[in-house]
VOPAGU-2260 file (C-alpha; in pm, 1 decimal, decimal comma):
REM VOPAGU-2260
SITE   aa  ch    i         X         Y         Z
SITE  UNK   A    0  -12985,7  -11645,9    7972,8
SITE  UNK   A    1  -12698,8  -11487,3    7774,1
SITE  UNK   A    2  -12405,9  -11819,2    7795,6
SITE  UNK   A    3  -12077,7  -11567,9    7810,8
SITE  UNK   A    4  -11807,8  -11850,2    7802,1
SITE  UNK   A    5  -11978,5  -11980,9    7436,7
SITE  UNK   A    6  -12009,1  -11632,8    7307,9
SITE  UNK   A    7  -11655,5  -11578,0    7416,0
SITE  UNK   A    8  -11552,8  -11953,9    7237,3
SITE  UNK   A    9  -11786,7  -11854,0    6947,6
SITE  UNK   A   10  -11596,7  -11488,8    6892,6
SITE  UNK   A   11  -11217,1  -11657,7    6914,3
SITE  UNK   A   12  -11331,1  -11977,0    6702,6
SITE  UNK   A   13  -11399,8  -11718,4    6433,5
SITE  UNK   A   14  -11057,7  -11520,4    6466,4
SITE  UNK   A   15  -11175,6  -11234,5    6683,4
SITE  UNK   A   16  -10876,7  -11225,5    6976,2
SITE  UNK   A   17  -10788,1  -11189,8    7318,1
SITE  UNK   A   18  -11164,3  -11154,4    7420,3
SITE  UNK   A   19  -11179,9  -11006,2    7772,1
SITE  UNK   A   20  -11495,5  -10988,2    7978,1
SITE  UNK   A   21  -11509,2  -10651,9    8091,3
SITE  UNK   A   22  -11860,0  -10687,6    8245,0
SITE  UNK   A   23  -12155,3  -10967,7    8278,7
SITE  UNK   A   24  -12475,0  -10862,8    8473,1
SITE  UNK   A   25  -12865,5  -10867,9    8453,0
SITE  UNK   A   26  -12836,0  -11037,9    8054,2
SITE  UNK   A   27  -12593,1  -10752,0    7983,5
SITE  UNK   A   28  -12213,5  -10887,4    7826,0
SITE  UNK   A   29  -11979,5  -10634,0    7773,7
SITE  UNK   A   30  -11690,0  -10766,1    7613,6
SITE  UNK   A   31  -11365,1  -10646,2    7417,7
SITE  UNK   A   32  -11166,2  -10797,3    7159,0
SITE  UNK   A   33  -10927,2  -10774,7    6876,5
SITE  UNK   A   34  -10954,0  -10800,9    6468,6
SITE  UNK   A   35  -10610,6  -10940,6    6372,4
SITE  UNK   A   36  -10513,8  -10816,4    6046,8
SITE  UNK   A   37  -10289,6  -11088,0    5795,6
SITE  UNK   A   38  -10030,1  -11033,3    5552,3
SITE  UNK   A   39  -10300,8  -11057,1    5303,5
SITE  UNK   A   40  -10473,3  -10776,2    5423,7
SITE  UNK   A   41  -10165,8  -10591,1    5507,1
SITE  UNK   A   42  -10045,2  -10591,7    5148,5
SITE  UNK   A   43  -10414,7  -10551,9    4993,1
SITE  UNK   A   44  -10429,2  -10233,8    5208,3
SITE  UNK   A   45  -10062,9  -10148,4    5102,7
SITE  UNK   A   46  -10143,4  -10169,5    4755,9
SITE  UNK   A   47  -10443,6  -10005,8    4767,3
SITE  UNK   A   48  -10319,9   -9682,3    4891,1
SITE  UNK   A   49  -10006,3   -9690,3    4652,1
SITE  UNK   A   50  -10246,6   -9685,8    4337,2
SITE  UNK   A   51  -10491,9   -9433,5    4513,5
SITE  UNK   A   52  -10274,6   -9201,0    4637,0
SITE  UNK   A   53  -10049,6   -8951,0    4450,9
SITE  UNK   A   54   -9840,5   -8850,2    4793,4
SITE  UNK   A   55   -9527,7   -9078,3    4896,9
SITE  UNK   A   56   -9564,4   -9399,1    5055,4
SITE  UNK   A   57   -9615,9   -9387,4    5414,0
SITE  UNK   A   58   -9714,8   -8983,4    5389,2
SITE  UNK   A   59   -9963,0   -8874,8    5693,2
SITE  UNK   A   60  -10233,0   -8829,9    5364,1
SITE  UNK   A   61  -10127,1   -9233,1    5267,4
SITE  UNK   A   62  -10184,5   -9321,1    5636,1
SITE  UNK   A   63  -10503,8   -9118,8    5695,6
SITE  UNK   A   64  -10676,8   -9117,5    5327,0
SITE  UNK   A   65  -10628,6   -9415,8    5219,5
SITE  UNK   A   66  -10440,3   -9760,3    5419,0
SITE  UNK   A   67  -10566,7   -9694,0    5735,4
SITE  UNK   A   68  -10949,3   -9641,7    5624,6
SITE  UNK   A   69  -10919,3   -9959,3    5382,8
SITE  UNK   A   70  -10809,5  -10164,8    5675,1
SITE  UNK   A   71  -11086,9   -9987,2    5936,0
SITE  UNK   A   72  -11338,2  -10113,6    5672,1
SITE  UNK   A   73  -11203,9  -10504,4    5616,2
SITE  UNK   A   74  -11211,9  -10474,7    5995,6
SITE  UNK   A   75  -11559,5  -10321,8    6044,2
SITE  UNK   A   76  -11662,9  -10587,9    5735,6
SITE  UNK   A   77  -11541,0  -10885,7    5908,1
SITE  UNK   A   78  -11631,3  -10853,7    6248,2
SITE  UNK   A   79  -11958,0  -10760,3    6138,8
SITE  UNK   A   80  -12024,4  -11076,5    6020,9
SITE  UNK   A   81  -11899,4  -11285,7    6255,6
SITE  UNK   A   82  -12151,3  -11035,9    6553,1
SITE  UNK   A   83  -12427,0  -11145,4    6304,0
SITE  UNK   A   84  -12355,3  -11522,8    6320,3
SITE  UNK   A   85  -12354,3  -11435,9    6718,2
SITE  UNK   A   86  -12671,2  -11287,2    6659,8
SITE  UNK   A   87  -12832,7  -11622,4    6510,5
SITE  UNK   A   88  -12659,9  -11822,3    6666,5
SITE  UNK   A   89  -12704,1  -11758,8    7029,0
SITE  UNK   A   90  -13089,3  -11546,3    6963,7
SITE  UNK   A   91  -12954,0  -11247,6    7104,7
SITE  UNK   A   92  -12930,5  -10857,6    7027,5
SITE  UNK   A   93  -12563,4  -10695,3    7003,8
SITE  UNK   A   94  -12409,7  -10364,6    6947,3
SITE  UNK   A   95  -12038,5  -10322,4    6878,7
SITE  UNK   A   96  -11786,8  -10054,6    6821,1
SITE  UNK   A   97  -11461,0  -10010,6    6665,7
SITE  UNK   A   98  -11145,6   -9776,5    6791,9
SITE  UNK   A   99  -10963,9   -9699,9    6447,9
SITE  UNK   A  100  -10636,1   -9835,8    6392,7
SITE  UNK   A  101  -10345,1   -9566,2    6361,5
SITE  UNK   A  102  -10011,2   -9528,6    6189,8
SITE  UNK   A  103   -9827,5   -9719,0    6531,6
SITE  UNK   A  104  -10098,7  -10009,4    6587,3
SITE  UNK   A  105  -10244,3  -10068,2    6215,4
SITE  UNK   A  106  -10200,3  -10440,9    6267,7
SITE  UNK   A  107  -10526,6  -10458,3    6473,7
SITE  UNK   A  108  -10816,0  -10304,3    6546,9
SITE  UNK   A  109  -11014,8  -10302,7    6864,7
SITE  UNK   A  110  -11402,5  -10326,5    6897,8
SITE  UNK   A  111  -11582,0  -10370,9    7198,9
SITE  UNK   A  112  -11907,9  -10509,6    7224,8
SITE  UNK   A  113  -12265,2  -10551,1    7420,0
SITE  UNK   A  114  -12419,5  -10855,4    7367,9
SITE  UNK   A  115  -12809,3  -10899,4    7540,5
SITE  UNK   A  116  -13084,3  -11072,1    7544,0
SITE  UNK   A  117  -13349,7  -10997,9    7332,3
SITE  UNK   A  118  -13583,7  -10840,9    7553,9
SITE  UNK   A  119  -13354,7  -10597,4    7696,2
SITE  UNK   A  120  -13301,4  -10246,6    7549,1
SITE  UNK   A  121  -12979,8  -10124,9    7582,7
SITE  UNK   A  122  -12792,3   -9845,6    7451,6
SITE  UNK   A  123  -12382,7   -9904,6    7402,3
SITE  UNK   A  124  -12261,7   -9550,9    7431,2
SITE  UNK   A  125  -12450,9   -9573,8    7788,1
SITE  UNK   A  126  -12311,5   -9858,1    7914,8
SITE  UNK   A  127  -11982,6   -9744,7    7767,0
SITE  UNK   A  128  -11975,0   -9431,7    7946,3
SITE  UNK   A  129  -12101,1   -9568,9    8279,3
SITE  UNK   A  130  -11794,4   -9798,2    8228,2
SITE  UNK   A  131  -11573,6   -9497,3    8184,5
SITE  UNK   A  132  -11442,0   -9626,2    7830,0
């Protein structure tokens, strides 16, 4: 039996935020949820795409080449881990995606995730799509 209200304590005690059921049915938790970027990783991106790229700072190829992807990847990275530590932690299976980060929102990045129980097979671009997302 899949505990949703630890999962969703578990995911915001390890920075994930604003986690919003968006379904819970037959050992099936469909939940979204937000990878908060800091300064940190603000600047690190910042100054990663002002050594890599020879365009002007802030240039759609700056954007698309090189700060946004950097930042996609800490975000991908991060979350990762912490769906892994789910995993353990709670003996479950997950799948998760990500919805890039663009020029106007690049302080975030949203994922949304299905978390099951082990002996379920599920598929998350199914359950996505029958959820219209």
């Amino acid at each position: 039996m899949i505990d949703k209200n630890k999962i969703i304590s578990f995911l915001e005690d390890n920075d994930l935020s604003e986690v919003e059921e968006i379904k819970s049915e037959d050992g099936v938790l469909v939940l979204r949820f937000f990878y908060d970027f800091d300064r940190d990783e603000l600047e690190a991106a910042k100054a990663y795409a002002n050594d890599e790229c020879e365009e002007e700072e802030e240039s759609e190829e700056w954007y698309e080449e090189y700060f946004l992807p950097y930042l996609n990847e800490i975000a991908i990275d991060n979350t990762g881990e912490v769906i892994e530590d789910l995993i353990d932690e709670f003996d479950v299976q997950a799948q998760y995606i990500t919805y890039e980060t663009d020029e106007d929102t690049y302080d975030y990045s949203e994922f949304v995730a299905v978390i099951y129980e082990k002996d379920k097979n599920c598929d998350i671009e199914e359950i996505l799509d029958d959820l219209d997302m």
